[in-house]
C-alpha positions as semicolon CSV with decimal commas, in nm:
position;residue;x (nm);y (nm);z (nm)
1;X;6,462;7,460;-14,097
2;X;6,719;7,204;-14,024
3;X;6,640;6,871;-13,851
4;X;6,924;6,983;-13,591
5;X;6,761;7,336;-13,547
6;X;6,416;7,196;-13,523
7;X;6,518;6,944;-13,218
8;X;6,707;7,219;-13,069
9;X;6,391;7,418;-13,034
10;X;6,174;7,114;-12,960
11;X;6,410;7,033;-12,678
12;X;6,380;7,403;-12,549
13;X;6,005;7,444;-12,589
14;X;6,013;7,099;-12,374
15;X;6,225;7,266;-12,079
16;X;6,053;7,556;-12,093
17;X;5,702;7,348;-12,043
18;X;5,901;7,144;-11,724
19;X;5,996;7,454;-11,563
20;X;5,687;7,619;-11,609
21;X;5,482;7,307;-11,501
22;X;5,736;7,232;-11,201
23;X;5,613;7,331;-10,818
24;X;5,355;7,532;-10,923
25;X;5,529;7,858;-10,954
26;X;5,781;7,733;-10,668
27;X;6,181;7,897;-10,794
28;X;6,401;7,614;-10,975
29;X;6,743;7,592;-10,989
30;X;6,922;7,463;-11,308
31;X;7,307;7,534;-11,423
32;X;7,380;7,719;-11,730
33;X;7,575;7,595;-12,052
34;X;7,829;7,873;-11,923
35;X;7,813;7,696;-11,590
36;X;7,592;7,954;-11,392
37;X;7,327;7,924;-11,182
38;X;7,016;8,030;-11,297
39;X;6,701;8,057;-11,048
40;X;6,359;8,042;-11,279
41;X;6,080;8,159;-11,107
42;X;6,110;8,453;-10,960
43;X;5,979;8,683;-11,257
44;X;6,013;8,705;-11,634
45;X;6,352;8,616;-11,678
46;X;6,628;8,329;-11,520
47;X;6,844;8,556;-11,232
48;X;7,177;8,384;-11,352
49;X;7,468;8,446;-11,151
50;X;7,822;8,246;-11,137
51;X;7,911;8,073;-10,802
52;X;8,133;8,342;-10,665
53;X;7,858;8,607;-10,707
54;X;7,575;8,403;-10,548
55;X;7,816;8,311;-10,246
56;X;7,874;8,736;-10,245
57;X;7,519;8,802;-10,255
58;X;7,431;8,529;-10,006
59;X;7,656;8,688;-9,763
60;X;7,492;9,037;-9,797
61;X;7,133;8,820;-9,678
62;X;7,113;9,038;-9,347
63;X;7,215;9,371;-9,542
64;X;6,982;9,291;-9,823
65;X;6,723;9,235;-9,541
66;X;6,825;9,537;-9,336
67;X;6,757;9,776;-9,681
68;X;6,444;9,613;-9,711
69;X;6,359;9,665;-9,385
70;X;6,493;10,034;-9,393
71;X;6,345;10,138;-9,689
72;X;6,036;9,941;-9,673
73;X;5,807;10,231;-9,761
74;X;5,996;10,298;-10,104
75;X;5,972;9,967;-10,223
76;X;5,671;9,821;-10,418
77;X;5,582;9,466;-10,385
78;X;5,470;9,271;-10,696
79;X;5,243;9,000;-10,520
């Protein structure tokens, strides 16, 4: 393996440790090489969205909450 490949992954294995490690399970917020945002924390995989859809989806926050609400019986919960 390359000495460039091989600090790559060191580098990655090192973020992946801070995230893990930081607030204890608490979502983090970091921005992509793409420039995204991408929220850690909330299950397997980053949610990474570009500005313009966050600000969309933030607007939806009382429709989002409404569905929940609505079809509260239908959805599972995972904690």
């Amino acid at each position: 393996m390359s000495e460039d490949l091989q600090a790559e992954l060191e580098r990655l294995r090192a973020e992946n440790e801070r995230l893990r490690k930081s607030g204890g399970g608490k979502p983090a917020m970091k921005v992509s090489e793409k420039g995204a945002l991408s929220v850690y924390g909330m299950g397997r995989f980053p949610v990474t969205l570009y500005k313009e859809q966050w600000l969309r989806l933030l607007s939806m926050a009382d429709d989002i909450r409404s569905f929940i609400e609505a079809n509260e019986q239908k959805l599972k919960s995972k904690e």
